[in-house]
PDBQT receptor file of N, H, CA, C and O in Angstrom, charges set to zero:
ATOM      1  N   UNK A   1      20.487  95.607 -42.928  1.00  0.00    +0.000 N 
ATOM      2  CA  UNK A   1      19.860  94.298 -42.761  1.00  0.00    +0.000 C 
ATOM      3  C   UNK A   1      18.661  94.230 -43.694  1.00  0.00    +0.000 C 
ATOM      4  O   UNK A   1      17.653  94.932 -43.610  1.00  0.00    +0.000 OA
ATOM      5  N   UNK A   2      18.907  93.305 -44.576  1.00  0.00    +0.000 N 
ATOM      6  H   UNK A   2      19.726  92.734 -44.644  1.00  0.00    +0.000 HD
ATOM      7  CA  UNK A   2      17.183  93.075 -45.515  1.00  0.00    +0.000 C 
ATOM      8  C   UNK A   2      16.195  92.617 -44.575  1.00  0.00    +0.000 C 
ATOM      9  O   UNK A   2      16.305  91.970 -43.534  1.00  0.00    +0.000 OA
ATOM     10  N   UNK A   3      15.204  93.100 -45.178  1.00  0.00    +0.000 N 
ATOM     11  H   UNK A   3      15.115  93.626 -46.024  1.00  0.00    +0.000 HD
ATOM     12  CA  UNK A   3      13.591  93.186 -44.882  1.00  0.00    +0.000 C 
ATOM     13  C   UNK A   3      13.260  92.138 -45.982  1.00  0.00    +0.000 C 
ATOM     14  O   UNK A   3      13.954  91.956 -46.982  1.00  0.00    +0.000 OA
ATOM     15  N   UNK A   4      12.097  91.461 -45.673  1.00  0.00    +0.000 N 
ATOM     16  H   UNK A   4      11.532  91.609 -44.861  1.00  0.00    +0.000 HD
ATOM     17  CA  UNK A   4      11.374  90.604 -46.227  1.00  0.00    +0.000 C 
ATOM     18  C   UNK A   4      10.499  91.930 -47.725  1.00  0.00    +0.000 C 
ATOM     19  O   UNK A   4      10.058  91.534 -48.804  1.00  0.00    +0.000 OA
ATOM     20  N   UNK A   5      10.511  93.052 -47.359  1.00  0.00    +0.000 N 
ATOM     21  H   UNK A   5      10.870  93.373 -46.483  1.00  0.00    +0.000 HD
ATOM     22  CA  UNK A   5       9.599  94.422 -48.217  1.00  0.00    +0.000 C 
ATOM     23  C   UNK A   5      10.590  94.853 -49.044  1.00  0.00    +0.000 C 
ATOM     24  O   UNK A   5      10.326  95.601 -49.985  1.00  0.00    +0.000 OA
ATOM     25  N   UNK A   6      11.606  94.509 -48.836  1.00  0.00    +0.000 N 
ATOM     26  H   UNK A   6      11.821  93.902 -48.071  1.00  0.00    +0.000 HD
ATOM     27  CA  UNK A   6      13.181  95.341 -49.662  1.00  0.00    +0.000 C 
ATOM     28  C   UNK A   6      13.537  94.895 -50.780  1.00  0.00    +0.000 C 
ATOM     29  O   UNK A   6      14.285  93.940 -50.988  1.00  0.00    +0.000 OA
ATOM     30  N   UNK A   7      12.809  95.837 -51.839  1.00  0.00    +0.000 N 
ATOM     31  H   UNK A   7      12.201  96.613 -51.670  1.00  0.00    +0.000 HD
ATOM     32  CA  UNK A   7      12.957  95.773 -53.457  1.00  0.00    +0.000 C 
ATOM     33  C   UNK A   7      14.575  96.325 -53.630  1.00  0.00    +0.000 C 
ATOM     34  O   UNK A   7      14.766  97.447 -53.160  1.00  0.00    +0.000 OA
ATOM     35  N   UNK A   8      15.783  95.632 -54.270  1.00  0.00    +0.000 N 
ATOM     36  H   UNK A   8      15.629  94.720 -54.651  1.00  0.00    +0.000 HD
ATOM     37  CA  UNK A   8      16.942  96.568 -54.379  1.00  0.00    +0.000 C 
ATOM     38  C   UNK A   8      16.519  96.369 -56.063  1.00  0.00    +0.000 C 
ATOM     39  O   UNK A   8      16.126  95.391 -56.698  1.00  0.00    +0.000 OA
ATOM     40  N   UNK A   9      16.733  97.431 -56.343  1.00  0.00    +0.000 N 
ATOM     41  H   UNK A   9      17.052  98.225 -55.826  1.00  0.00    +0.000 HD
ATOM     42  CA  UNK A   9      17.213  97.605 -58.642  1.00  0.00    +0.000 C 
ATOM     43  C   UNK A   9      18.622  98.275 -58.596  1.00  0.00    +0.000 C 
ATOM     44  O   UNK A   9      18.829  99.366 -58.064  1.00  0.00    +0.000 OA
ATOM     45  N   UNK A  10      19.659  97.438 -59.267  1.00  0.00    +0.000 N 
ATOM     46  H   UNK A  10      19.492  96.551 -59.699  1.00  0.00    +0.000 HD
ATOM     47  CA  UNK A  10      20.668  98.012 -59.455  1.00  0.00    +0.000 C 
ATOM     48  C   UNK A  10      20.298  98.101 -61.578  1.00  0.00    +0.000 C 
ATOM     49  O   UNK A  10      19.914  97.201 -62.325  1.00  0.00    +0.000 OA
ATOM     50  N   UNK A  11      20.561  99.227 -61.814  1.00  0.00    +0.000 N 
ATOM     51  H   UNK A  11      20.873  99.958 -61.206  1.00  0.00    +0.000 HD
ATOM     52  CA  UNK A  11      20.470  99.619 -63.428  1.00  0.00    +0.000 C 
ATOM     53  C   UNK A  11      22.175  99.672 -63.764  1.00  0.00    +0.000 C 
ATOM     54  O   UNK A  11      22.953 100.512 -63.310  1.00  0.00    +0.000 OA
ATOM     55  N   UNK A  12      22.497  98.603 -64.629  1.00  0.00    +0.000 N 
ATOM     56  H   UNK A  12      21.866  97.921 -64.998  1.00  0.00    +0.000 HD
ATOM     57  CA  UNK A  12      23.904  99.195 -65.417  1.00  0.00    +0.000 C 
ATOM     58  C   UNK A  12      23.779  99.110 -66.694  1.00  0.00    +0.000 C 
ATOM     59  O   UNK A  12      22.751  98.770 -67.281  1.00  0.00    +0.000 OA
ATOM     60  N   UNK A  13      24.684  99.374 -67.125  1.00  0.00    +0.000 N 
ATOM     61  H   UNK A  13      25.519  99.650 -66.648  1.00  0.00    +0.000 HD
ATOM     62  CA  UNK A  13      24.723  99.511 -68.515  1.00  0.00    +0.000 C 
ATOM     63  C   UNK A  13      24.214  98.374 -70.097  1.00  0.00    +0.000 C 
ATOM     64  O   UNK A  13      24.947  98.210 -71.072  1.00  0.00    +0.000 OA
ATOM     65  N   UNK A  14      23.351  97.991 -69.987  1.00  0.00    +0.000 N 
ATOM     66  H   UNK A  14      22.755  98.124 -69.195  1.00  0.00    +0.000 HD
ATOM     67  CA  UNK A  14      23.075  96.655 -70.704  1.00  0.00    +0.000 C 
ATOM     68  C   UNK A  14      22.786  95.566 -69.744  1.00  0.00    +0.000 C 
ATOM     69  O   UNK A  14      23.064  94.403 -70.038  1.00  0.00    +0.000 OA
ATOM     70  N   UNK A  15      22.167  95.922 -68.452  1.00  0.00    +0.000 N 
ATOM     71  H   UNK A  15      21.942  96.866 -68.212  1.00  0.00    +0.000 HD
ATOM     72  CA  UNK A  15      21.647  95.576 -67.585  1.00  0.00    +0.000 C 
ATOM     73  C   UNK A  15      21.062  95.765 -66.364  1.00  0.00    +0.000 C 
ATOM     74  O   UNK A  15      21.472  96.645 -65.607  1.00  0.00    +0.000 OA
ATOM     75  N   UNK A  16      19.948  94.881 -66.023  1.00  0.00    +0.000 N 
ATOM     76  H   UNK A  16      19.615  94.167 -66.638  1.00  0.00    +0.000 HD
ATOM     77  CA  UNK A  16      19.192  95.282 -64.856  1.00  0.00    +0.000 C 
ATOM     78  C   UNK A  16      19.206  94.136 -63.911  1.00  0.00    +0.000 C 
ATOM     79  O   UNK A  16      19.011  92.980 -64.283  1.00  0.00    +0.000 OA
ATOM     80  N   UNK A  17      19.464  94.510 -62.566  1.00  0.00    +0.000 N 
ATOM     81  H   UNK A  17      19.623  95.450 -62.263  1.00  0.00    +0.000 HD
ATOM     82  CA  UNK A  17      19.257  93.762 -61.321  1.00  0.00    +0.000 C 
ATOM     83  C   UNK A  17      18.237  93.370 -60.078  1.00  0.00    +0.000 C 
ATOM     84  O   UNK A  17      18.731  93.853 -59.059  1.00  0.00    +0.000 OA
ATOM     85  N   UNK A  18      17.458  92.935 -59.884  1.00  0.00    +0.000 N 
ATOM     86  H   UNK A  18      17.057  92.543 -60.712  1.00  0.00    +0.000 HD
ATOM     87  CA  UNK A  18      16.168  93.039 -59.029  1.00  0.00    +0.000 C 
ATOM     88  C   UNK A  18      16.679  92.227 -57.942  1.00  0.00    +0.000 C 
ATOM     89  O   UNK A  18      16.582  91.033 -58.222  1.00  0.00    +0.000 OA
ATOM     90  N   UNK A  19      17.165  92.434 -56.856  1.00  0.00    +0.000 N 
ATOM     91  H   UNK A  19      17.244  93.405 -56.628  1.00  0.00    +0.000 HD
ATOM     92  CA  UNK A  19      17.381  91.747 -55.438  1.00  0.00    +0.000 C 
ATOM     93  C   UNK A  19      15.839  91.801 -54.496  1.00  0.00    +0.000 C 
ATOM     94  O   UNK A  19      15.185  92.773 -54.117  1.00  0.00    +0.000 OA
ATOM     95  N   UNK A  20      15.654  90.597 -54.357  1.00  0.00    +0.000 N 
ATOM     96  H   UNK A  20      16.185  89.808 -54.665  1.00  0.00    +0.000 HD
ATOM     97  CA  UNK A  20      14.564  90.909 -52.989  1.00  0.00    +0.000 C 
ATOM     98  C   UNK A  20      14.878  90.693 -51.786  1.00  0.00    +0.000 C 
ATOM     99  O   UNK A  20      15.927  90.063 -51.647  1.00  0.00    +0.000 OA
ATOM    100  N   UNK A  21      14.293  91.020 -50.776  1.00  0.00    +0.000 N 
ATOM    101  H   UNK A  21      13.442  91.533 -50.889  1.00  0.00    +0.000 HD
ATOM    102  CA  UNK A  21      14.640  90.949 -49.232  1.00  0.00    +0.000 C 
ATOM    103  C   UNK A  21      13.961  89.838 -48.881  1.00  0.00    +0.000 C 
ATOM    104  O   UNK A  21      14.130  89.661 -47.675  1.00  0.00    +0.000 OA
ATOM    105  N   UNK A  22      13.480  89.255 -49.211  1.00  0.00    +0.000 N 
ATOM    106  H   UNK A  22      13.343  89.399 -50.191  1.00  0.00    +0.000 HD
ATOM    107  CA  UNK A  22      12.532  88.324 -48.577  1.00  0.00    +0.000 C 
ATOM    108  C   UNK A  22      13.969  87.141 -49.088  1.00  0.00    +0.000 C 
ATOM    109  O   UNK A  22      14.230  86.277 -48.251  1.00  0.00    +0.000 OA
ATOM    110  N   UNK A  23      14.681  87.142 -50.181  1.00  0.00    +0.000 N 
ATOM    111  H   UNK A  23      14.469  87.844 -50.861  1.00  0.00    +0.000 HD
ATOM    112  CA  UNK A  23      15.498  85.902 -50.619  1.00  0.00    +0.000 C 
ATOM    113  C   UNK A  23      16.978  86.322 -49.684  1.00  0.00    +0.000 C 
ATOM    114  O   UNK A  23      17.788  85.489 -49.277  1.00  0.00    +0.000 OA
ATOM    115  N   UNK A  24      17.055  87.598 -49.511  1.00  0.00    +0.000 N 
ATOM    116  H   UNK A  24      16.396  88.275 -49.841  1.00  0.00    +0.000 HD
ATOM    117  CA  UNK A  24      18.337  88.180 -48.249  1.00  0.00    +0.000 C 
ATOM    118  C   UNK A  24      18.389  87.605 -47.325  1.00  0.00    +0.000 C 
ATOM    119  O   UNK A  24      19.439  87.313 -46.752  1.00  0.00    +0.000 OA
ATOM    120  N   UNK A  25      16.755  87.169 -46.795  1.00  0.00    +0.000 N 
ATOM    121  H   UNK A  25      15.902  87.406 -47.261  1.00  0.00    +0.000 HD
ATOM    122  CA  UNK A  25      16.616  87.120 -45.467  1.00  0.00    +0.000 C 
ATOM    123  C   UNK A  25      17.135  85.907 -44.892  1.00  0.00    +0.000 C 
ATOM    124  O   UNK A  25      17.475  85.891 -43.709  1.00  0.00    +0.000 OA
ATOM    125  N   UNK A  26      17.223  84.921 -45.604  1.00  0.00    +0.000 N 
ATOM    126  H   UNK A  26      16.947  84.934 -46.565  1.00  0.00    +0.000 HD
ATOM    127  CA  UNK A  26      17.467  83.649 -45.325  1.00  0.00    +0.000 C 
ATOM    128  C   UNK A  26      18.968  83.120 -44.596  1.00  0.00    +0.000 C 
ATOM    129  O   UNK A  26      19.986  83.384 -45.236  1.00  0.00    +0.000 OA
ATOM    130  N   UNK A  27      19.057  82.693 -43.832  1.00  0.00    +0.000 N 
ATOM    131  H   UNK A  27      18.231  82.479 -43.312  1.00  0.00    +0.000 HD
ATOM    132  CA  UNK A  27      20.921  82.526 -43.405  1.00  0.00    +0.000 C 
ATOM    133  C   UNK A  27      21.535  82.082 -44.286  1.00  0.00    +0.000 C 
ATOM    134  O   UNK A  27      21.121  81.080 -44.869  1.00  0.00    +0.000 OA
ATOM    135  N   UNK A  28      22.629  82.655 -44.620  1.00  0.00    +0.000 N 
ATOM    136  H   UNK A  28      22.965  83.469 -44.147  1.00  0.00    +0.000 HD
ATOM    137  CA  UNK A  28      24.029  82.239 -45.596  1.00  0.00    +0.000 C 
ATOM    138  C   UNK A  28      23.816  81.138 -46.016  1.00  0.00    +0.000 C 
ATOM    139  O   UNK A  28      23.620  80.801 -47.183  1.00  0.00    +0.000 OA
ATOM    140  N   UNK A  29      23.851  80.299 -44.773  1.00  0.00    +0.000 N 
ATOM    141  H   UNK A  29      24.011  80.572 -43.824  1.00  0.00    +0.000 HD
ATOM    142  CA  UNK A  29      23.946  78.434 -45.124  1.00  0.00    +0.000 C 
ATOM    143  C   UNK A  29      23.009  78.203 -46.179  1.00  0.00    +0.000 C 
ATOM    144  O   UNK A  29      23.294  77.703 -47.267  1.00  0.00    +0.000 OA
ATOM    145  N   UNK A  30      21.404  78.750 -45.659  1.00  0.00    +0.000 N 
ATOM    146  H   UNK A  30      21.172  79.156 -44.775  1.00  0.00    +0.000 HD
ATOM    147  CA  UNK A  30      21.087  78.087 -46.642  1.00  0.00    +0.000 C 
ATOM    148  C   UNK A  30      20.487  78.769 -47.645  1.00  0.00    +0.000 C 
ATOM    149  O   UNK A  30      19.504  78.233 -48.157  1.00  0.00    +0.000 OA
ATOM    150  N   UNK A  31      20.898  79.986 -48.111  1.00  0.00    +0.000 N 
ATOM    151  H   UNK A  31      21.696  80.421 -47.695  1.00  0.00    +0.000 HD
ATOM    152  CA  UNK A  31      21.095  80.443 -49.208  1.00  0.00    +0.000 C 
ATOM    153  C   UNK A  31      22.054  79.731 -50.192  1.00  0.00    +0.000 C 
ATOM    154  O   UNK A  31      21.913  79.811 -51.412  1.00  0.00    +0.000 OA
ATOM    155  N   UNK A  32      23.074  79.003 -49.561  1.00  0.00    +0.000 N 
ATOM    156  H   UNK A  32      23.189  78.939 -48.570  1.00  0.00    +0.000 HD
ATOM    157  CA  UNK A  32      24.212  78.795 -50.499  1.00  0.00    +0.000 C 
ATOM    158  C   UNK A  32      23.520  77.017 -51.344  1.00  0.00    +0.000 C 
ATOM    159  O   UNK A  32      24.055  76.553 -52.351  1.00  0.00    +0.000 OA
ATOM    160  N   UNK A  33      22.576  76.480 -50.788  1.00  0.00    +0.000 N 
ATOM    161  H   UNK A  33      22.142  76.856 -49.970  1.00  0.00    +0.000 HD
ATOM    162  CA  UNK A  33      22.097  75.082 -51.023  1.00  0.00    +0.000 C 
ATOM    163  C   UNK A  33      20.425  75.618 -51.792  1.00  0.00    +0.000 C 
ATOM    164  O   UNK A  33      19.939  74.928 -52.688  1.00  0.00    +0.000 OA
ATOM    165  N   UNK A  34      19.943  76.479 -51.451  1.00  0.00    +0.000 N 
ATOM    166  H   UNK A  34      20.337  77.040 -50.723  1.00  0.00    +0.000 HD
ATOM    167  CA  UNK A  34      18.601  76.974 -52.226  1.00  0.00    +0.000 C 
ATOM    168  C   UNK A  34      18.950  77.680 -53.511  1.00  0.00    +0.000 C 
ATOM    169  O   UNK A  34      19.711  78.578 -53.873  1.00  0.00    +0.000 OA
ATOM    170  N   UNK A  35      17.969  76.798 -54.089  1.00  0.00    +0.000 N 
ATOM    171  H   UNK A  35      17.351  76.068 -53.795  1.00  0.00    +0.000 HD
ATOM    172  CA  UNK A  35      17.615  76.901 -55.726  1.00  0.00    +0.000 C 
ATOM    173  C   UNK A  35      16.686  78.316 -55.807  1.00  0.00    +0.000 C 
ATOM    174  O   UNK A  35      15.587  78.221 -55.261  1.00  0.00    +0.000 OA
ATOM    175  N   UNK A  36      16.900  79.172 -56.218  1.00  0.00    +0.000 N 
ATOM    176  H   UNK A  36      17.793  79.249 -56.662  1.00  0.00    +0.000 HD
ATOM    177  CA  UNK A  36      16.295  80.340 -57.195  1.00  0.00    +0.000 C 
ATOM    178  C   UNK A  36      15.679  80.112 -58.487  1.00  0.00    +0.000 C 
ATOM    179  O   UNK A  36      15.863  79.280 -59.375  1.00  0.00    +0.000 OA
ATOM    180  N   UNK A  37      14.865  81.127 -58.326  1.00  0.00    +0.000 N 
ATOM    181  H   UNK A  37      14.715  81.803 -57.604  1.00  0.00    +0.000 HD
ATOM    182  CA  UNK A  37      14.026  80.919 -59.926  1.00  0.00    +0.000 C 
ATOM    183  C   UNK A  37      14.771  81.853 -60.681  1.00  0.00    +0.000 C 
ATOM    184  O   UNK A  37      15.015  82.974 -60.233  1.00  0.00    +0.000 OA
ATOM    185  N   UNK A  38      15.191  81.435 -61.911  1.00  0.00    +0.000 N 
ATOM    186  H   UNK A  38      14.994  80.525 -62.275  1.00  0.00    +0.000 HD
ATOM    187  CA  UNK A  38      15.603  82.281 -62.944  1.00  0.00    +0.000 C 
ATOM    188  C   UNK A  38      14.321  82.707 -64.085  1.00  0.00    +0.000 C 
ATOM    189  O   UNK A  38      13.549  81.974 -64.704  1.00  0.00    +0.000 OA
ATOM    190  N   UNK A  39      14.435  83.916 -64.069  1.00  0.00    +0.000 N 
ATOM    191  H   UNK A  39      15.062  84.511 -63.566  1.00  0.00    +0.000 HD
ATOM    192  CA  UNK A  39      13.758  84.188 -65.128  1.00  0.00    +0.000 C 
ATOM    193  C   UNK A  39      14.205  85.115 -66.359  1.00  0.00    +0.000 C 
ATOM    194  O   UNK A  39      14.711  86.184 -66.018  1.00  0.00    +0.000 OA
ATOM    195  N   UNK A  40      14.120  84.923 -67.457  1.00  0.00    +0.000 N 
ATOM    196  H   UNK A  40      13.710  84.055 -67.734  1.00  0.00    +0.000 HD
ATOM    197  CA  UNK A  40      14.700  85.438 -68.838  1.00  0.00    +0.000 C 
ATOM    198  C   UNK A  40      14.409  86.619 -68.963  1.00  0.00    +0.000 C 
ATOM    199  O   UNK A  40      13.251  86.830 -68.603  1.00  0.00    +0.000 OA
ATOM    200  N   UNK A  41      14.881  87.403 -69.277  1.00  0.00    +0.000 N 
ATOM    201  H   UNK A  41      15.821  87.232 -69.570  1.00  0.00    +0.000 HD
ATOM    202  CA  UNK A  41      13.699  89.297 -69.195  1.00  0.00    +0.000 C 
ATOM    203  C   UNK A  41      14.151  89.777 -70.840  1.00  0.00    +0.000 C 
ATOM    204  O   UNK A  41      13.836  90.867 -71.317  1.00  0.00    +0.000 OA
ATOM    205  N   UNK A  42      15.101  88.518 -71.713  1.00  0.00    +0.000 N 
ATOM    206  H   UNK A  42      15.357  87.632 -71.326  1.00  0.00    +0.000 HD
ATOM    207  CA  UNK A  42      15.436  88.992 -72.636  1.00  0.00    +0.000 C 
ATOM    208  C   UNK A  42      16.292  90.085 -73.011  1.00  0.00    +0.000 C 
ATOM    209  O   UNK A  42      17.368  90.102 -72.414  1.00  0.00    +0.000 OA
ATOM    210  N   UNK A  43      16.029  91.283 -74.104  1.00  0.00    +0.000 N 
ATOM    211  H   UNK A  43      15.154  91.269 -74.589  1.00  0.00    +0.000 HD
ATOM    212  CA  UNK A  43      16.949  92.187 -73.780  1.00  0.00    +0.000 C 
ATOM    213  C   UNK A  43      16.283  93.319 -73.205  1.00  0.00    +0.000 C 
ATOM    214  O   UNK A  43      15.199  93.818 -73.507  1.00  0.00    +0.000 OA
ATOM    215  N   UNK A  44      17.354  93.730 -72.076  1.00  0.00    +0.000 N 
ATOM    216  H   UNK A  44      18.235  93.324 -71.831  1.00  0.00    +0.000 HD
ATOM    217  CA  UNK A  44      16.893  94.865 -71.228  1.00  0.00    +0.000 C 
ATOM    218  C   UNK A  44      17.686  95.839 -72.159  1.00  0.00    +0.000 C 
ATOM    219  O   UNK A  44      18.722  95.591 -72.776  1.00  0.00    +0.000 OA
ATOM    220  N   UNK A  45      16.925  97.079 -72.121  1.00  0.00    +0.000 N 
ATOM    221  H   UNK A  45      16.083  97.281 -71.620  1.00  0.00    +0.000 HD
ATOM    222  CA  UNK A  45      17.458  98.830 -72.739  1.00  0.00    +0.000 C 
ATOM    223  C   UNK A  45      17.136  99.853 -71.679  1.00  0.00    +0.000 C 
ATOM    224  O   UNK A  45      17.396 101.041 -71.869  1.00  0.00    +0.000 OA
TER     225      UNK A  45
């Protein structure tokens, strides 16, 4: 179960992933209608 404190980093190959718990936490529903911030990180190595 995410925590509002729960940093996930998934590292692959020509990329990086930052999940937070605080954006987990929210119910399905309305995760699926909430807007996220995108941000550019350019190229990850």
């Amino acid at each position: 179960i995410p925590k509002e404190a729960v940093v996930i980093n998934i590292h692959l190959i020509g990329a990086s992933l930052e999940l937070f718990g605080r954006e987990l936490c929210i119910r399905p529903a309305e995760r699926a209608v909430r807007k996220f911030k995108t941000v550019h990180l350019g190229e990850l190595y």
